[in-house]
C-alpha positions as CSV (number, residue, x, y, z in Angstrom):
1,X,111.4,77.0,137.8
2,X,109.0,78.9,135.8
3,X,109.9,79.8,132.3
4,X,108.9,83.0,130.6
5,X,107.0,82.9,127.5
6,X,107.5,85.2,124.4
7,X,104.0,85.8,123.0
8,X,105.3,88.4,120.5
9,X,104.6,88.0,117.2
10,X,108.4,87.4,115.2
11,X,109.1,90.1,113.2
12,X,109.8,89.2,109.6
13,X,113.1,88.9,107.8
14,X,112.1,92.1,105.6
15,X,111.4,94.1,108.4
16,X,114.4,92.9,110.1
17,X,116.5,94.0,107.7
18,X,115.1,97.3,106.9
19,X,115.3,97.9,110.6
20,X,118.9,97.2,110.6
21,X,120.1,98.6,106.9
22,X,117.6,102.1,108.5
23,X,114.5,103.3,107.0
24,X,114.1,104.7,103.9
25,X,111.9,107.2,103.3
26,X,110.2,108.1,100.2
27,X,110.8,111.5,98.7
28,X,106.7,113.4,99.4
29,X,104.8,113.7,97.0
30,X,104.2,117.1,95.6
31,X,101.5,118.7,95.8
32,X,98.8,119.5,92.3
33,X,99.2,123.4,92.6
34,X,102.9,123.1,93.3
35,X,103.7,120.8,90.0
36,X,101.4,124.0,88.5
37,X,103.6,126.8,89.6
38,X,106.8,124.9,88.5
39,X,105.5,124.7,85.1
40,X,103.9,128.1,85.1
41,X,107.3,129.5,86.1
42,X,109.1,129.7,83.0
43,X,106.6,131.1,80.9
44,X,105.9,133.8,83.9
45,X,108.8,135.7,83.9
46,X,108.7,135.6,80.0
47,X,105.3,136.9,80.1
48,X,106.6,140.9,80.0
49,X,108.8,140.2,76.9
50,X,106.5,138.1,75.1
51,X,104.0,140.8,75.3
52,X,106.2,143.7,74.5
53,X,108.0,141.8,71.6
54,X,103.8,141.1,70.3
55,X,103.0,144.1,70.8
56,X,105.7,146.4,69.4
57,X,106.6,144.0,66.6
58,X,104.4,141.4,65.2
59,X,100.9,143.6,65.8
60,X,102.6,146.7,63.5
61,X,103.8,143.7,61.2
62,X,100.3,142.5,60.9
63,X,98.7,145.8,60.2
64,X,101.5,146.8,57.8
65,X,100.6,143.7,55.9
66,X,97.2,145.1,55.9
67,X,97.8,148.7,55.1
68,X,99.5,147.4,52.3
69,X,96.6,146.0,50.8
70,X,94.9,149.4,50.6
71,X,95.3,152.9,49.6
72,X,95.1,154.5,53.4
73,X,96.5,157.7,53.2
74,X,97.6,157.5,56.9
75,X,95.0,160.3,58.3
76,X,91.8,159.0,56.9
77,X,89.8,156.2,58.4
78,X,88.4,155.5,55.5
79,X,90.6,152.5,54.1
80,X,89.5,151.1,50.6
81,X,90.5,147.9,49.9
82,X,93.1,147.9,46.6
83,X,94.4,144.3,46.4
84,X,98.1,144.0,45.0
85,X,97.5,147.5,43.3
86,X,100.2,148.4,45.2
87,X,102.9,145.9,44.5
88,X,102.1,145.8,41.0
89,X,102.7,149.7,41.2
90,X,106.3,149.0,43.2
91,X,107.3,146.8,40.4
92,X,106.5,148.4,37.3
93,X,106.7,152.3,38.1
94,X,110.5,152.6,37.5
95,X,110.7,155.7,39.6
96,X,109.7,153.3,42.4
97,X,112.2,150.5,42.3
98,X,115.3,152.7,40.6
99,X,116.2,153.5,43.9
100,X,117.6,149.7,44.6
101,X,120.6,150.5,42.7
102,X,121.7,153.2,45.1
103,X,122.2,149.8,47.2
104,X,125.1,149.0,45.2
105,X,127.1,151.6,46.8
106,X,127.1,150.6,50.0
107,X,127.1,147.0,49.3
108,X,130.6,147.5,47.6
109,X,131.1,149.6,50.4
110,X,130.7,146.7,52.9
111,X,133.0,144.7,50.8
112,X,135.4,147.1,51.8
113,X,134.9,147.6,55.2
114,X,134.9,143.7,55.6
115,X,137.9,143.4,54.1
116,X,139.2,146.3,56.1
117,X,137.8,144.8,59.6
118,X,139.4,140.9,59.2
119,X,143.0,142.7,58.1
120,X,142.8,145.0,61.4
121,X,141.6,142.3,63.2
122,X,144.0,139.4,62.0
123,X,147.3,141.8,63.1
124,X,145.6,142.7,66.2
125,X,145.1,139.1,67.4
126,X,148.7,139.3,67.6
127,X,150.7,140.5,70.2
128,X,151.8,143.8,69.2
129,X,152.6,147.0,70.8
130,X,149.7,149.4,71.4
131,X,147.2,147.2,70.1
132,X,144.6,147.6,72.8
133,X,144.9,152.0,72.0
134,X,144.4,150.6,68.1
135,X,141.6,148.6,69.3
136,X,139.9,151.6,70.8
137,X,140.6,153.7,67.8
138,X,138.9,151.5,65.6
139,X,135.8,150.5,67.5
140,X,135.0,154.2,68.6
141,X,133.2,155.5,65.2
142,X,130.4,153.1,65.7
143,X,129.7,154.6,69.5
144,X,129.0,157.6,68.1
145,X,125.2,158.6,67.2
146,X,124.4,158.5,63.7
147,X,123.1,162.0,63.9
148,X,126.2,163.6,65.1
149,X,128.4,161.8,62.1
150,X,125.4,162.8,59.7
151,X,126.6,166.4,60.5
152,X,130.1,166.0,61.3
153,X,130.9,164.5,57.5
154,X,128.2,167.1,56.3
155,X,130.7,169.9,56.8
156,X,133.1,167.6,55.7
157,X,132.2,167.0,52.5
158,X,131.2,171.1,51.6
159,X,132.2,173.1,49.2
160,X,135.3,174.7,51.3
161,X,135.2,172.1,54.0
162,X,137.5,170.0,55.6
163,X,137.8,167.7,53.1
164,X,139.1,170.7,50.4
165,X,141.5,172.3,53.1
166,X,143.3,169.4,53.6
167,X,143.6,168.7,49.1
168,X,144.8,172.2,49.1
169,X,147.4,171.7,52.3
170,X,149.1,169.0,49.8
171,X,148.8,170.8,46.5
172,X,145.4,168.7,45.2
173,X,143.0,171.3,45.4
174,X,139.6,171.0,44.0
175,X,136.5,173.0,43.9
176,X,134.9,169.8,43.1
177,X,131.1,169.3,44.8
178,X,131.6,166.2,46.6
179,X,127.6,165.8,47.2
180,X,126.8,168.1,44.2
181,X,126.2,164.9,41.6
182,X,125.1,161.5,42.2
183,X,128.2,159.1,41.4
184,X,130.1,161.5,43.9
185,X,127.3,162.0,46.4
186,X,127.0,158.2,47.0
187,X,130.5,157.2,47.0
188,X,131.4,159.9,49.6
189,X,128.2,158.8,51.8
190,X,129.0,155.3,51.3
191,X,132.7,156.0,52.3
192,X,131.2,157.2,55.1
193,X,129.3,154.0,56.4
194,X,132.6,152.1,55.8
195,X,134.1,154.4,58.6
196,X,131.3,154.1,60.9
197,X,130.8,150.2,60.7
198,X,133.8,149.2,60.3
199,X,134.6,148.9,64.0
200,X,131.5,146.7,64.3
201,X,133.2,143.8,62.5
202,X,136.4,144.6,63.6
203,X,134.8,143.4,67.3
204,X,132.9,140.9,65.5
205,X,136.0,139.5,64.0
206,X,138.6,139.7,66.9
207,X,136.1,138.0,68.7
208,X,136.1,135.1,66.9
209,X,139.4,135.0,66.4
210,X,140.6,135.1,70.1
211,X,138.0,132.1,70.8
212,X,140.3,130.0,68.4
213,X,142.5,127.8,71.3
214,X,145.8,129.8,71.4
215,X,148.1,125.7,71.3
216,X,147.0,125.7,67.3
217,X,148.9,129.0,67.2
218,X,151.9,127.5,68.8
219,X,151.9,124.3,66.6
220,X,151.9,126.5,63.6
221,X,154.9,128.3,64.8
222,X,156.8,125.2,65.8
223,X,155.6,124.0,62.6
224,X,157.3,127.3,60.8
225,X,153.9,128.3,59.6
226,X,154.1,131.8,58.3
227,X,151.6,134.4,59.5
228,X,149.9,134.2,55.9
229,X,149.3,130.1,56.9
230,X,148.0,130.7,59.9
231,X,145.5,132.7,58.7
232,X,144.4,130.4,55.9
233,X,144.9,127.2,57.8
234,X,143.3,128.4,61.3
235,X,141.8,131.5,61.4
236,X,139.5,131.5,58.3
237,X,137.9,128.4,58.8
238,X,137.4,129.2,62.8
239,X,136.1,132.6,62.2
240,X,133.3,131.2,59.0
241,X,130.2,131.1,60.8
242,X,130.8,134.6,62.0
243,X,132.2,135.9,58.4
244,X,128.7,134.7,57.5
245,X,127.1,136.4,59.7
246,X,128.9,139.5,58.7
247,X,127.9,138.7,55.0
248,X,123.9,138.8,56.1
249,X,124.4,142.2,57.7
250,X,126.0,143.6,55.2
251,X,123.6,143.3,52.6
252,X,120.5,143.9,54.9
253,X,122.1,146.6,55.9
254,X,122.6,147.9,52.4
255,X,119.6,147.4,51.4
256,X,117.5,149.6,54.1
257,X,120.2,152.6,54.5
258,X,118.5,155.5,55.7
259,X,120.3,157.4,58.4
260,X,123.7,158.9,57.0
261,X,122.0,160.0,53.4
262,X,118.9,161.6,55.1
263,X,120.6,163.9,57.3
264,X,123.1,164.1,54.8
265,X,121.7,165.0,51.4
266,X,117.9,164.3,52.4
267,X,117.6,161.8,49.6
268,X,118.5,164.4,46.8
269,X,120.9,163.9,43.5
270,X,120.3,161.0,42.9
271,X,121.1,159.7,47.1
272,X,117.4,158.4,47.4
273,X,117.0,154.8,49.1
274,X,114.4,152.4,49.2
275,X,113.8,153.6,53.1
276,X,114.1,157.1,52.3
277,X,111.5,156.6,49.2
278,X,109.2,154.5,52.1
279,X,109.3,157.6,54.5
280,X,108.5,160.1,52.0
281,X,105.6,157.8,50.6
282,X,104.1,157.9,53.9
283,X,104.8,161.3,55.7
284,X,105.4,163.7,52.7
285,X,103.2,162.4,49.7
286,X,100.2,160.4,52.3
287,X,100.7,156.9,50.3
288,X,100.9,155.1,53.4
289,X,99.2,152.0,51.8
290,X,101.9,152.1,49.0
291,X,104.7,153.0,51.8
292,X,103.7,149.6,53.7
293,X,104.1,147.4,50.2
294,X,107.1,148.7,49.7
295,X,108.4,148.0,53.1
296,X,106.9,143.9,52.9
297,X,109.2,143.7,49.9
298,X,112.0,145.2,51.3
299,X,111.6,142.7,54.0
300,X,110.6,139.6,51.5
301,X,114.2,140.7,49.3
302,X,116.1,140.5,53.1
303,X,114.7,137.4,54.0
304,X,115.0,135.8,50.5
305,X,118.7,136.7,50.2
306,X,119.3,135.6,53.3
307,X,117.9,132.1,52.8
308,X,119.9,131.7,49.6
309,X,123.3,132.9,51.2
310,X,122.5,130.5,53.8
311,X,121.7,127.6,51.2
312,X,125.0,128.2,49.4
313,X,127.3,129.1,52.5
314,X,125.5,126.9,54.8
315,X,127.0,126.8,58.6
316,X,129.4,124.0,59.0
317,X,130.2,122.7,62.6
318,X,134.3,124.1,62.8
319,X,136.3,121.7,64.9
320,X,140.0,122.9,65.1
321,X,141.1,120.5,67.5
């Protein structure tokens, strides 16, 4: 009887196993140039925007920083180096820097329309009837072009216009000149802004609001919290990072106004802004060196009252539930 010999080599225990659990394959390696393109990605597709946003904004920041550090008249290529000439001029020329407390105007005027945007918005959270046509009604001033209001409150405001048809349609007629002196001129223009932007944080405002988990509504109402407590209790502190926000806009925007009183009035009695005074400085009276100092400290004011509002109202993480 012959008997067969196994000259084989055994296979190990390790191998054995792995042959019987399957084999497990190692994810492959990837390739130099491909680990490259994954990193490169990212920053490709924000290549465009990063060069338009250098392009169109920090390169004319840099050169207005420069400009403002000479007396370029804006046509010349000559440009002859003046140091702070031209802030010390901003500062102590009282012509110059008067025209900051046309601000106050519209800075009350944004009080106002604050104010007038939280109320609309607070009832309009609320199911009530017609509140989406409401909604509409409020929001659709600010879709309108600047120009187009500029004109439309022009012919308001006139000597015989709207505004004086409808005061003598009530027995309140006045031959008053609505733009004709400067306390009158900027409370009707700043009235004006509250009309237009006060649909801006209307939306601002209802938007917040309606992100506020609609059960803390309910548990107030079980609770027999009155409308007035539901406001204070849940809707002021949910909406407070976005009041401040509102805040910051306000005065920025107070501060540079320039649309609605140049087309408007053109800067005269007494209507002149800071921006208006910057774009006659530069197009009207050549100063473009002085024009570009004044616009750094309009910017330097905006960013320094920014950073104290911030510092005294500083963003708290809201957690209503």
């Amino acid at each position: 009887m012959t008997r067969t010999i196994d000259t084989a080599p055994a296979t190990p225990p390790r191998a054995a196993a792995r042959r019987a659990g399957g084999s497990r394959r190692r994810p492959p390696r990837q390739a130099p140039r491909g680990r490259l393109l994954r990193r490169l990605a990212p920053w490709m597709f924000l290549a465009v925007p990063l060069v338009l946003l250098i392009t169109f904004t920090y390169v004319p920041v840099g050169n207005m920083l420069y400009y403002s550090f000479t007396d370029w008249d804006g046509i010349s290529p000559e440009r002859d180096f003046t140091g702070v000439d031209n802030y010390v001029q901003i500062f102590t020329r009282p012509e110059l820097f008067r025209v900051f407390f046309v601000s106050f105007y519209y800075l009350a005027a944004s009080v106002v329309q604050i104010v007038i945007a939280l109320y609309f918005a607070t009832v309009l959270s609320f199911d009530l009837r017609f509140r989406n046509l409401f909604k509409g009604i409020l929001f659709f001033p600010y879709l309108v072009n600047g120009v187009a209001i500029g004109f439309i409150f022009l012919y308001f405001f006139k000597d015989g216009g709207t505004l004086d048809s409808v005061l003598s349609w009530v027995g309140a007629g006045s031959d008053h000149a609505w733009l004709g002196d400067p306390t009158s001129a900027n409370t009707s223009l700043s009235g004006v802004s509250v009309w237009r932007y006060t649909g801006l944080n209307f939306v601002l405002f209802l938007g917040a609001i309606q992100s506020i988990p609609g059960e803390l509504y309910e548990a107030a109402q079980l609770d027999g919290a009155s409308r007035w407590q539901q406001f204070r209790h849940i809707i002021a502190p949910g909406i407070r990072p976005v009041l401040s926000l509102s805040i910051i806009l306000a005065i920025s925007g107070s501060l540079s106004v320039f649309e609605i009183p140049w087309i408007m009035t053109g800067g005269s009695t007494g209507t002149t802004t800071f921006v208006i005074q910057t774009v006659k400085l530069a197009f009207q009276f050549n100063k473009t060196g002085l024009a570009s100092a004044a616009a750094v400290v309009l910017l330097l004011i905006i960013l320094l009252i920014t950073w104290i509002q911030r510092r005294l109202v500083p963003d708290e993480k809201v957690d209503l539930v």
